[in-house]
ZASE-7863 format. One line per field, with one value per residue: x negated, y, z negated of N, C-alpha, C in turn; residue number from 0. Coordinates in nm, 4 decimals, padded with zeros to 6 digits, m for minus. Layout:
N
nx X, ...
ny Y, ...
nz Z, ...
cax X, ...
cay Y, ...
caz Z, ...
cx X, ...
cy Y, ...
cz Z, ...
seq NUM, ...
REM end
This chain:
208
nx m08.4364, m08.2821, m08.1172, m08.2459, m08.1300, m07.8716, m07.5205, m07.3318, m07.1404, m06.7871, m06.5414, m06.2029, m06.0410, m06.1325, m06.0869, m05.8480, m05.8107, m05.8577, m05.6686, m05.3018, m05.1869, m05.3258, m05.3820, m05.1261, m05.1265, m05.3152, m05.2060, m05.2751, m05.1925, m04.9022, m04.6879, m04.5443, m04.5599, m04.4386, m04.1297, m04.1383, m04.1320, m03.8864, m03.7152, m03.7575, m03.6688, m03.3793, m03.2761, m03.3176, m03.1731, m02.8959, m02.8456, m02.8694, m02.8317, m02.6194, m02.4106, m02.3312, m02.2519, m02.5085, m02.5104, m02.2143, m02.2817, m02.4971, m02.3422, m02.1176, m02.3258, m02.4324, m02.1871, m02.1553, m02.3286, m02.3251, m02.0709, m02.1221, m02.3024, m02.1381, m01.9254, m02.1494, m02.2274, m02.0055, m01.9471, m02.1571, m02.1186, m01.8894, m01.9224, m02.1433, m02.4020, m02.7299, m02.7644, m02.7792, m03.1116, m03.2516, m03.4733, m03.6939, m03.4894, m03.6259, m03.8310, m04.1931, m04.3887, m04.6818, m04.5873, m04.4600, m04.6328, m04.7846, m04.7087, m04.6358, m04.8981, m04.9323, m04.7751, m04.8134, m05.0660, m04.9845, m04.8322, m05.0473, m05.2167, m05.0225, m04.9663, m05.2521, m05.2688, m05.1039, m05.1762, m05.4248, m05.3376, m05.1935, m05.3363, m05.5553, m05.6019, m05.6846, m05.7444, m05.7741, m05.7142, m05.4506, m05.3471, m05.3951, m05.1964, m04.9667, m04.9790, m04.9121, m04.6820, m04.5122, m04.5702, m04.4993, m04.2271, m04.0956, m04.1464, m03.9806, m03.7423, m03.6876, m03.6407, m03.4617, m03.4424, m03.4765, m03.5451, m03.7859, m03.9308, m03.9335, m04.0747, m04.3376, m04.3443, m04.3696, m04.6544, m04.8130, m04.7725, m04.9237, m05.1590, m05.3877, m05.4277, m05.5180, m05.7098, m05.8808, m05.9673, m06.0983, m06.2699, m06.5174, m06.5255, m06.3248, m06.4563, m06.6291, m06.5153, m06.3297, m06.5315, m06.6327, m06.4129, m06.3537, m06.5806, m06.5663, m06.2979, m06.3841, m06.5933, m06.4139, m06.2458, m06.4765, m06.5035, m06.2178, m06.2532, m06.5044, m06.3890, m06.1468, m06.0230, m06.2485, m06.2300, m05.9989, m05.8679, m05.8842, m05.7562, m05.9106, m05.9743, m05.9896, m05.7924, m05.5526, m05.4509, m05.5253, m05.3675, m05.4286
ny 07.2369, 07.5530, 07.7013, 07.9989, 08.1782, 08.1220, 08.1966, 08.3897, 08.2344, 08.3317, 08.4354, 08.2706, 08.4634, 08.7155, 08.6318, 08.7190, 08.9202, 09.0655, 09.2119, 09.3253, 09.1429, 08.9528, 08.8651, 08.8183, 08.5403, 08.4366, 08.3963, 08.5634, 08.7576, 08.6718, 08.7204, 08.8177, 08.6334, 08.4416, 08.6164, 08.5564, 08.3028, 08.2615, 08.3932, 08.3124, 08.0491, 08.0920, 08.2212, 08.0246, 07.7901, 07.9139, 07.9257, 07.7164, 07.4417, 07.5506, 07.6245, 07.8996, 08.2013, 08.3729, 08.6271, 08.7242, 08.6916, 08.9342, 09.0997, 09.1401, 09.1895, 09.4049, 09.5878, 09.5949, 09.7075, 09.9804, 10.0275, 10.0706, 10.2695, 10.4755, 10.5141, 10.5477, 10.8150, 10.9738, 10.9358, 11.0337, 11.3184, 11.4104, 11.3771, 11.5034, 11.3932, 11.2501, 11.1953, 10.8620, 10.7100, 10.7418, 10.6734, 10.8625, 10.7967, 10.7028, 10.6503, 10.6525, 10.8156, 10.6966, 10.4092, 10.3700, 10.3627, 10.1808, 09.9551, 09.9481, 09.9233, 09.6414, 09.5146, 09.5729, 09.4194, 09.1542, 09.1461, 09.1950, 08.9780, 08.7563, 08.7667, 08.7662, 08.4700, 08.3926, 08.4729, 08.3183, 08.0520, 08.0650, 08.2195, 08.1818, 07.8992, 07.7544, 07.4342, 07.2935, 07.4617, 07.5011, 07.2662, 07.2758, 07.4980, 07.3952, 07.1566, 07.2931, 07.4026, 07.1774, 07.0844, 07.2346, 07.2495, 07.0079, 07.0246, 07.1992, 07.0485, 06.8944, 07.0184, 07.2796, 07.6092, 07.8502, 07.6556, 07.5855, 07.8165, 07.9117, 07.6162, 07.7431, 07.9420, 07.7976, 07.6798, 07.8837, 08.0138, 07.7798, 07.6430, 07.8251, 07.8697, 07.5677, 07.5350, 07.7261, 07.6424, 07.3704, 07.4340, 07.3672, 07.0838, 07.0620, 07.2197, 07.0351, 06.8075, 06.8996, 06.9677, 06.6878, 06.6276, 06.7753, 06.7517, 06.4758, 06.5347, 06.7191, 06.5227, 06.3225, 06.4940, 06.5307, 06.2799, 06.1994, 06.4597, 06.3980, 06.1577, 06.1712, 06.4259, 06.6022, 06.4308, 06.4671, 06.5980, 06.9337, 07.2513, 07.4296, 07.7801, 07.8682, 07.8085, 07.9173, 08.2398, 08.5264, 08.8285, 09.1273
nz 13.0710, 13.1057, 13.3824, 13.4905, 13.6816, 13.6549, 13.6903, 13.4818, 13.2776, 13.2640, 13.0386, 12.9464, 12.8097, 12.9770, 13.2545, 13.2900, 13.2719, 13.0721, 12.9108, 12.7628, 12.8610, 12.8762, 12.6255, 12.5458, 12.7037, 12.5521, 12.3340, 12.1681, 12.0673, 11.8817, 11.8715, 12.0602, 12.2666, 12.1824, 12.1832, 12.4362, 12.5021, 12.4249, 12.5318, 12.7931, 12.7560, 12.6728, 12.8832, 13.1230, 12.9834, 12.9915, 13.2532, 13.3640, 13.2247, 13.0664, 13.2844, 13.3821, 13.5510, 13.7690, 13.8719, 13.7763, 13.4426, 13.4841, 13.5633, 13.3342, 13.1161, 13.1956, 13.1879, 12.9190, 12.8352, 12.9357, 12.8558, 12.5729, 12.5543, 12.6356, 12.4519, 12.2521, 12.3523, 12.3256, 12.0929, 11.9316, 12.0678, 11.9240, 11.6115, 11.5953, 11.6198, 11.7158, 12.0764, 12.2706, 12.3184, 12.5558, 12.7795, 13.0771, 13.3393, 13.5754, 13.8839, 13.9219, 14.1787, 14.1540, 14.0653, 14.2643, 14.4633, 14.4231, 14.4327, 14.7196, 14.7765, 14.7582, 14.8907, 15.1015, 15.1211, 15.1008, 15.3270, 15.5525, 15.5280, 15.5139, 15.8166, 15.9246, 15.8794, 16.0223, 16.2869, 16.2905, 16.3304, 16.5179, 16.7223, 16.7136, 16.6621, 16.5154, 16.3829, 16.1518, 15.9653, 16.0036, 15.9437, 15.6778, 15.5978, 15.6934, 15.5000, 15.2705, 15.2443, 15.2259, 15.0460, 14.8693, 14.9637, 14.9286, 14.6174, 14.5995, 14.6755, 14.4599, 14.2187, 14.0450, 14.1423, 13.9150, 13.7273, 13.7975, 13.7834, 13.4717, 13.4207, 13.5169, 13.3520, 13.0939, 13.1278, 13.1990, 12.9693, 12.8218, 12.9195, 13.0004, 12.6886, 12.6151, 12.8101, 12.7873, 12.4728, 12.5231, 12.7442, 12.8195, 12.8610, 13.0490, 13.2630, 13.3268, 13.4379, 13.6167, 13.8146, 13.8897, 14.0278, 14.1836, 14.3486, 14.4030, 14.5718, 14.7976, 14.9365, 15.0230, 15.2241, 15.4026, 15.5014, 15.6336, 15.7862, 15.9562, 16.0408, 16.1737, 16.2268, 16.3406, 16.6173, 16.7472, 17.0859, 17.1651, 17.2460, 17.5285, 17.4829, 17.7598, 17.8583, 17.8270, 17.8627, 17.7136, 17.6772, 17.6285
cax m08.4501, m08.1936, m08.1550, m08.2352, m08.0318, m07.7481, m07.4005, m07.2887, m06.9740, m06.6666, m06.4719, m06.0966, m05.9413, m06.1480, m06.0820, m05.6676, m05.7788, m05.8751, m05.5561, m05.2238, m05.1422, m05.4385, m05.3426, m04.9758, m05.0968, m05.3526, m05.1157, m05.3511, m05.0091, m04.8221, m04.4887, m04.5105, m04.5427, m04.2652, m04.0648, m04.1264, m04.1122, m03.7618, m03.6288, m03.6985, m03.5963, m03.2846, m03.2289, m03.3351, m03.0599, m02.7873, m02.7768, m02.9181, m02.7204, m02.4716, m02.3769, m02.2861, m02.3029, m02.6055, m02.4292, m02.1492, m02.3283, m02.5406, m02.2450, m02.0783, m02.4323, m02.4153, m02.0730, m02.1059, m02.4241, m02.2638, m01.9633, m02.1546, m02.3209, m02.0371, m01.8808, m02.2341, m02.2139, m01.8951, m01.9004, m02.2543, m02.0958, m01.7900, m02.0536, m02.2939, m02.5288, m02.8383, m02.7704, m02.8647, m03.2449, m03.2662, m03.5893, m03.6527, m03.4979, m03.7215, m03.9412, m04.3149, m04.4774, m04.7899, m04.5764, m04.3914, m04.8065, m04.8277, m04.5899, m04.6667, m04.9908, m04.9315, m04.6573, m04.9090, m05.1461, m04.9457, m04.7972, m05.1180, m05.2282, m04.9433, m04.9533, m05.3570, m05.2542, m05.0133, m05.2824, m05.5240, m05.3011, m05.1147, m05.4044, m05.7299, m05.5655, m05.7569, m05.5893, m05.7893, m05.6194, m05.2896, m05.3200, m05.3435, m05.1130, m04.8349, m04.9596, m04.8858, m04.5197, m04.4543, m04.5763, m04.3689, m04.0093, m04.0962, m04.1081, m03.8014, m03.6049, m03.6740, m03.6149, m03.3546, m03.5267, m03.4988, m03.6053, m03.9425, m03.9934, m03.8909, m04.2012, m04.4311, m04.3637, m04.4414, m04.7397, m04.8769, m04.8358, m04.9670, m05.2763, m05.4679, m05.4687, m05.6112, m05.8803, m05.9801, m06.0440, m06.1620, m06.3418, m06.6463, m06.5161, m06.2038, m06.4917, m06.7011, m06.3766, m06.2780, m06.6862, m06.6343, m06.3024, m06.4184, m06.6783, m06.5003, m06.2365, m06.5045, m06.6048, m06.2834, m06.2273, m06.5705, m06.4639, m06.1109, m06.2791, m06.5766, m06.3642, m06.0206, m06.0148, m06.3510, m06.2332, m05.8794, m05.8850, m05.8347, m05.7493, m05.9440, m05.9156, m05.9605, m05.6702, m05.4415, m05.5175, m05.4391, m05.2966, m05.4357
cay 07.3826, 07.6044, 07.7918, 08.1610, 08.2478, 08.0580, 08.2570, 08.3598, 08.1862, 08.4006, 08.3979, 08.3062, 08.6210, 08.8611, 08.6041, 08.7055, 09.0767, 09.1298, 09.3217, 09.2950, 08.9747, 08.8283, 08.8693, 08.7064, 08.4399, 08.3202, 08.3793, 08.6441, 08.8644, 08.5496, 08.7916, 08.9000, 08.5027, 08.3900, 08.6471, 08.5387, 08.1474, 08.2495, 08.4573, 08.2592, 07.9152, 08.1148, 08.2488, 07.9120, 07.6967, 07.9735, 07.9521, 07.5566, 07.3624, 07.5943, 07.6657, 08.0542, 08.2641, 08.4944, 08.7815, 08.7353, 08.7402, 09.0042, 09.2316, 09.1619, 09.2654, 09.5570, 09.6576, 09.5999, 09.8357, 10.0921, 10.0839, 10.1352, 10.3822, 10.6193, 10.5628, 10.6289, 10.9501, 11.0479, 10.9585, 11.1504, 11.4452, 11.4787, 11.3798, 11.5940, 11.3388, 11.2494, 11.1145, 10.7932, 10.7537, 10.6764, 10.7135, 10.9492, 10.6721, 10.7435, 10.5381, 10.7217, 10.7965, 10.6351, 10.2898, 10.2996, 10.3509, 10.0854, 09.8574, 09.9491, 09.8784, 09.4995, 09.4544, 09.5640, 09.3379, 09.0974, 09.1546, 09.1339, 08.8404, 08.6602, 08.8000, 08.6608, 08.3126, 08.3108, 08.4947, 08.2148, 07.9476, 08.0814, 08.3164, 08.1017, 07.7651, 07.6534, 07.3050, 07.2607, 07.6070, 07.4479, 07.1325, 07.3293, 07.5569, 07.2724, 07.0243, 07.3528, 07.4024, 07.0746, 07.0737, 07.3231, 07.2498, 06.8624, 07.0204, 07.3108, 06.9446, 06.8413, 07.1190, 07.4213, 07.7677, 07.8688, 07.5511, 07.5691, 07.9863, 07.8064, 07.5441, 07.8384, 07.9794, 07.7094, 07.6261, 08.0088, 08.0095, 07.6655, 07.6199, 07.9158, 07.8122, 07.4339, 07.5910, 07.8025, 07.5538, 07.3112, 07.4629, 07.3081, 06.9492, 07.0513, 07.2179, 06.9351, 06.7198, 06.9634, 06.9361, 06.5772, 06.5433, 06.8927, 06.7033, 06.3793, 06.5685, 06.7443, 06.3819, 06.2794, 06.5503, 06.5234, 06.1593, 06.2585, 06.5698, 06.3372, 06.0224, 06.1889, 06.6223, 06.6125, 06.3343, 06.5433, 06.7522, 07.1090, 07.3391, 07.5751, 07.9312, 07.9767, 07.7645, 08.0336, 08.3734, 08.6493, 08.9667, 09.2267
caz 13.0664, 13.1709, 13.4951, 13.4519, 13.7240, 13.6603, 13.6804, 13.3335, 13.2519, 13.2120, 12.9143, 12.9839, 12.8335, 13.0833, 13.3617, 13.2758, 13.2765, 12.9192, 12.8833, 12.6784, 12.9251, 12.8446, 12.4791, 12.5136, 12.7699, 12.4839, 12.2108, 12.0439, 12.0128, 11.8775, 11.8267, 12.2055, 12.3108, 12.0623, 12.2073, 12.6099, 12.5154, 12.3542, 12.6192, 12.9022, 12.7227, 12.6948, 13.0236, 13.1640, 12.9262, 12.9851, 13.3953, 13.4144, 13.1486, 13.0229, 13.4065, 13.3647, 13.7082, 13.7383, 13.9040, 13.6814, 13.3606, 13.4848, 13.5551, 13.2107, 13.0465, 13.2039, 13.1524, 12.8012, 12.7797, 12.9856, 12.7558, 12.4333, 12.6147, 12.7245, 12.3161, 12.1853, 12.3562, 12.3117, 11.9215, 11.8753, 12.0341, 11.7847, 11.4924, 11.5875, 11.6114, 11.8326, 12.1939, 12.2718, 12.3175, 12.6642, 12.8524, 13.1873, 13.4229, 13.7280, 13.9363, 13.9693, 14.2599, 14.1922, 14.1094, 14.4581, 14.5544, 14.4008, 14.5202, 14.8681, 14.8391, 14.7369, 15.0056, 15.2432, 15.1402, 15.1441, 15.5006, 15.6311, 15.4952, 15.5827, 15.9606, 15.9525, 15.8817, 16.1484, 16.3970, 16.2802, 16.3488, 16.6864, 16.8598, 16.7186, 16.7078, 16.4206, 16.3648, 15.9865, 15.9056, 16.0602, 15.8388, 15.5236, 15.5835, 15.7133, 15.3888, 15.1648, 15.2790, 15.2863, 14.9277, 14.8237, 15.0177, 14.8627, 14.4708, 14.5434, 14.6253, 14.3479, 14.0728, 14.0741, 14.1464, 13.7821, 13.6655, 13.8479, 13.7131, 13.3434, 13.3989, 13.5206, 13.2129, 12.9904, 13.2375, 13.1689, 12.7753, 12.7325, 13.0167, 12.8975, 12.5533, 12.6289, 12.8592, 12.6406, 12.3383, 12.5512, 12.8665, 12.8810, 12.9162, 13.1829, 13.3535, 13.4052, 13.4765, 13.7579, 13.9113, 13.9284, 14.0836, 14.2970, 14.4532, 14.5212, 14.6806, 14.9169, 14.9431, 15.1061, 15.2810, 15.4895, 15.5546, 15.6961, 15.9192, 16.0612, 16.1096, 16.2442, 16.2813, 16.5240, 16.7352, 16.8033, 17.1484, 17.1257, 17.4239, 17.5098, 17.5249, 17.8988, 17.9269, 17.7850, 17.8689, 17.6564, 17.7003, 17.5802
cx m08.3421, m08.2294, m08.1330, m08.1426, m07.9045, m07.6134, m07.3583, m07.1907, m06.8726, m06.5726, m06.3126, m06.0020, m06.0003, m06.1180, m05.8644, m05.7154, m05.8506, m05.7845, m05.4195, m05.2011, m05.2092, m05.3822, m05.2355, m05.0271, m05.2127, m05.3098, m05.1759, m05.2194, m04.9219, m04.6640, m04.4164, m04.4736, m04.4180, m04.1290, m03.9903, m04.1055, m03.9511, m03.6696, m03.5948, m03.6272, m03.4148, m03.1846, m03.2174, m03.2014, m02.9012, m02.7545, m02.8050, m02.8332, m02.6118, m02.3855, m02.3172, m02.3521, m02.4014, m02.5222, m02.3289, m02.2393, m02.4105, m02.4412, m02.1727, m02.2043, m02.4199, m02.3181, m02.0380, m02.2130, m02.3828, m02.1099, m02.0144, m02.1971, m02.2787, m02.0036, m01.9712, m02.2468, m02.0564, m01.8760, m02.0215, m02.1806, m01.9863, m01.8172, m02.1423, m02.4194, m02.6482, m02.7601, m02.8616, m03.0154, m03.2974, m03.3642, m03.5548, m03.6233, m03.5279, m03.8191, m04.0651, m04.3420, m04.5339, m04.7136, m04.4894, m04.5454, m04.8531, m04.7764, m04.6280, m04.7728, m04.9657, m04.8384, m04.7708, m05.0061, m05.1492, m04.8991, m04.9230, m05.1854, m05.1510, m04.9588, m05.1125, m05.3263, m05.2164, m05.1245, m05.4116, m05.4626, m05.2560, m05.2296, m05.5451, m05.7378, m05.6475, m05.6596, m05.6545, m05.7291, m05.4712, m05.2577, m05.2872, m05.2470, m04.9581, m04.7983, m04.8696, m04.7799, m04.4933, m04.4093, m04.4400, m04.2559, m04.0456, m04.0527, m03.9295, m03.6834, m03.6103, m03.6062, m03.5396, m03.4674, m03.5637, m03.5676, m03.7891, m03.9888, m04.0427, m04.0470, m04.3203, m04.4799, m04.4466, m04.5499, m04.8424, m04.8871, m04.8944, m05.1222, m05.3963, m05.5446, m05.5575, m05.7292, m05.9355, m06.0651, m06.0877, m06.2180, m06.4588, m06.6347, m06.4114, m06.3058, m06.5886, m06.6156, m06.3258, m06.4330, m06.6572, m06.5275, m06.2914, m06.5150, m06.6257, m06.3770, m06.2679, m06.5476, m06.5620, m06.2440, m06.3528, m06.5328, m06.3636, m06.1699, m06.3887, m06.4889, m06.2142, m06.0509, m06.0871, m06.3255, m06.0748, m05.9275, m05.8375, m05.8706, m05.8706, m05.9143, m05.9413, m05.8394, m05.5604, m05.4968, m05.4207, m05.4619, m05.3263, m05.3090
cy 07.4463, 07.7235, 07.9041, 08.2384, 08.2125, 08.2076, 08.2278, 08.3202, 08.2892, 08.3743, 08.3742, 08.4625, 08.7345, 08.8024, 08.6626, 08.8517, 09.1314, 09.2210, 09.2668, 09.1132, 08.9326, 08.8025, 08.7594, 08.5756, 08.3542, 08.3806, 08.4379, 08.7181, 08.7192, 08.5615, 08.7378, 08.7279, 08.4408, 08.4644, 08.5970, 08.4644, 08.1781, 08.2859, 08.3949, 08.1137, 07.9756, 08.1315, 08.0837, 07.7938, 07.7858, 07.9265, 07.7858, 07.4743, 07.4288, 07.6139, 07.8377, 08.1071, 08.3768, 08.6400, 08.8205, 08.7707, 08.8558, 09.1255, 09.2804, 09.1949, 09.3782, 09.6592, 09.6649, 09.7283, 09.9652, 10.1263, 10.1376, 10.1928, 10.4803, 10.6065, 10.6152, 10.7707, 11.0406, 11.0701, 11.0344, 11.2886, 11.4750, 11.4464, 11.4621, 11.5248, 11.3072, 11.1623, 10.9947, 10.7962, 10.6986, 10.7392, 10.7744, 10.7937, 10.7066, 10.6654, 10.6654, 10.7206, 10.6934, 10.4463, 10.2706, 10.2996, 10.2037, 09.8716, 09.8230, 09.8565, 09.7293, 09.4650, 09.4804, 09.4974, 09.2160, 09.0550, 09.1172, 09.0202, 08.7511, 08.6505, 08.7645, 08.5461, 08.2838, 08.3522, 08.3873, 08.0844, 07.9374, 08.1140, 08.1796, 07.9605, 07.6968, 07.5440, 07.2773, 07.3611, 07.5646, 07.3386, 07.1628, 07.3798, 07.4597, 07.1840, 07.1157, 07.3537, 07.3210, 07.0297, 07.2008, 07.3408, 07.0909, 06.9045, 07.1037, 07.1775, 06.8835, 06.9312, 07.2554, 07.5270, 07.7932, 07.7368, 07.5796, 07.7388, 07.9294, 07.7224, 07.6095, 07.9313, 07.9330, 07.7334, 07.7581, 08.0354, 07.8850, 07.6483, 07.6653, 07.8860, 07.6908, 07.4758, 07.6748, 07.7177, 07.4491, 07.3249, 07.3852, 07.2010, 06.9573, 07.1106, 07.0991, 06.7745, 06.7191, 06.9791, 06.8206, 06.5619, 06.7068, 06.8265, 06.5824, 06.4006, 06.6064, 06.6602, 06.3020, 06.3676, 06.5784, 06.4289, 06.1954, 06.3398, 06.4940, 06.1915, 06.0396, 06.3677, 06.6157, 06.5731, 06.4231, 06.6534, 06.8758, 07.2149, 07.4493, 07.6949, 07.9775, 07.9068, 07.8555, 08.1756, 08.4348, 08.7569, 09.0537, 09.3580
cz 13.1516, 13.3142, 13.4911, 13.5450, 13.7765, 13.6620, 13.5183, 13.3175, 13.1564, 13.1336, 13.0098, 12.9568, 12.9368, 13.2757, 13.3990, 13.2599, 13.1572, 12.8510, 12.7707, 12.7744, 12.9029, 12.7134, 12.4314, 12.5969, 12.6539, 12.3322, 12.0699, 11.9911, 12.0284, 11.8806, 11.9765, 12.2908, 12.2880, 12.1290, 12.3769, 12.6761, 12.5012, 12.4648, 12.7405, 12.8685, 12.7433, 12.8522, 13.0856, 13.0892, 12.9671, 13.1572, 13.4490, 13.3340, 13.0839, 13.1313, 13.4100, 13.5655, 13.6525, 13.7582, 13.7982, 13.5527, 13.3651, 13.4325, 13.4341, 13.1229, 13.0146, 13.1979, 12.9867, 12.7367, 12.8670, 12.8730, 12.6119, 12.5337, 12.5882, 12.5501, 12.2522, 12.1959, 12.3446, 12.1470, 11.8790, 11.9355, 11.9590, 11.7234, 11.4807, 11.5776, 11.7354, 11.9679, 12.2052, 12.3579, 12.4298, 12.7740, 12.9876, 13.2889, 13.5799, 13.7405, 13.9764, 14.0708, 14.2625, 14.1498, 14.2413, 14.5296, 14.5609, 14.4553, 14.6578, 14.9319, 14.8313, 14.8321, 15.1350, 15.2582, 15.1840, 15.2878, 15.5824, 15.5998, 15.5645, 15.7889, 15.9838, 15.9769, 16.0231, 16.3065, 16.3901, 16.3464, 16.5352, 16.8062, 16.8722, 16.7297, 16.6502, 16.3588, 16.1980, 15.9009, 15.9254, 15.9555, 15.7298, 15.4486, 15.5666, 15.5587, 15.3093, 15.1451, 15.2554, 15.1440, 14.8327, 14.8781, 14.9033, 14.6645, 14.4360, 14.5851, 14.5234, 14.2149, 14.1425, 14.0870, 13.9695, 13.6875, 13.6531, 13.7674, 13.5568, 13.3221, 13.4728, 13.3951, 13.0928, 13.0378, 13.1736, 13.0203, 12.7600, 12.8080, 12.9350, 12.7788, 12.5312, 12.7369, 12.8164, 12.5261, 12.4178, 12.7382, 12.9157, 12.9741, 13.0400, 13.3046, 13.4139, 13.4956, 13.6134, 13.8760, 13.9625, 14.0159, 14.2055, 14.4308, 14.5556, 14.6337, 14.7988, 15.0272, 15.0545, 15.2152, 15.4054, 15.5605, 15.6429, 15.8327, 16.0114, 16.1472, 16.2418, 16.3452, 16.3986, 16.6243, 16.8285, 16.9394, 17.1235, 17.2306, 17.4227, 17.5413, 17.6327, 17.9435, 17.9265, 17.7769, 17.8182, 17.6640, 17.6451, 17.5146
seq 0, 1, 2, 3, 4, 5, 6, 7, 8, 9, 10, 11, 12, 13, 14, 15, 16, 17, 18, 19, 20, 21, 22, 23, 24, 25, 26, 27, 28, 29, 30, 31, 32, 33, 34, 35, 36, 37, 38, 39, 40, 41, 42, 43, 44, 45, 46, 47, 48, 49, 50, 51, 52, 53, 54, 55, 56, 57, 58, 59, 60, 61, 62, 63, 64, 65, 66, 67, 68, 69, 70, 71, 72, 73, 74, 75, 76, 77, 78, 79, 80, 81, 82, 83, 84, 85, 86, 87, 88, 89, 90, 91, 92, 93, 94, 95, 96, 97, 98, 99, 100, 101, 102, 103, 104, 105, 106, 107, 108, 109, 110, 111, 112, 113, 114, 115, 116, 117, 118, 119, 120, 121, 122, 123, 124, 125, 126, 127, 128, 129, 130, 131, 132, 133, 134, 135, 136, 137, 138, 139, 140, 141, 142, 143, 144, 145, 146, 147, 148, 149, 150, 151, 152, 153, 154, 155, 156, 157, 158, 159, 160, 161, 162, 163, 164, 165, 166, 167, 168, 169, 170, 171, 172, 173, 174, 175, 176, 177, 178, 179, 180, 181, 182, 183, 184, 185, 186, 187, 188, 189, 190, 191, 192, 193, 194, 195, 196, 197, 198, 199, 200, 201, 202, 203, 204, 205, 206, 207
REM end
């Protein structure tokens, strides 16, 4: 018999927002996907195996859409024809609001960790943090910057899609190998973490 007050299980597209990104990341808008697999395969083959400079190619982009540009408008006005159709190019208010706010969330976040690690001297907060870095300088030697964006990409059109059609079984996959990690990680903190000294805080007085 089932448990009445189990947690209802969330569909993947409303766990991605239920929005147009949800849409392209499970390939309901198959155009918008097609278009995002294409673009970055491109980008990604143009600056990784073709070797092209970013800056460079940027700058010739943009000197080539600034030159049509300036002829489009110069040949619509002795035609008499429409100007090109170029949106108000202004940044909104409410997205610099918006901006802000996520940099500020960020900021403090980041400036917790480090007050967790420096002021509170939590060493299982220290471990995590240290493994995480360690984990991520270990993959950026391995793979170019663009490389790794490139297999985020894939990673984000393809994931989605296989947990979607098969959720049930990846979630009972990720219970099992949830728990034994738990598992391991009890072992580790009773047999090593506890036994570690750890100063205490009247040793170091702080400053108001």
């Amino acid at each position: 018999m089932a448990d009445s007050n189990a947690t209802p299980r969330v569909s993947v597209h409303q766990a991605l927002g239920g929005g147009t990104v949800a849409d392209v990341l499970l390939w309901r808008e198959w155009c918008s996907g097609v278009v995002m697999l294409t673009s970055s395969t491109m980008v990604w083959y143009l600056f990784e195996r073709a070797g092209y400079n970013f800056l460079s190619f940027m700058a010739n982009v943009l000197s080539l859409l600034v030159a049509i540009l300036f002829f489009w408008a110069k040949s619509a006005s002795l035609l008499n024809r429409s100007l090109p159709p170029l949106p108000n190019l202004e940044i909104s208010e409410n997205t610099v609001v918006i901006i802000t706010d996520e940099l500020h969330q960020w900021i403090n976040h980041t400036l917790s960790v480090a007050h967790n690690i420096a002021i509170e001297r939590d060493l299982k907060f220290f471990l995590k943090v240290a493994v995480s870095l360690w984990l991520v300088s270990y993959i950026g030697s391995l793979l170019e910057f663009l490389t790794l964006v490139y297999i985020g990409v894939i990673l984000s059109l393809s994931v989605p899609v296989v947990y979607d059609k098969y959720q049930h079984f990846i979630d009972e996959k990720l219970c099992v190998t949830r728990r034994f990690i738990q598992t391991q990680y009890r072992k580790i903190d009773d047999m090593v973490l506890r036994k570690l000294p750890l100063p205490s805080n009247g040793g170091y007085p702080l400053h108001s």
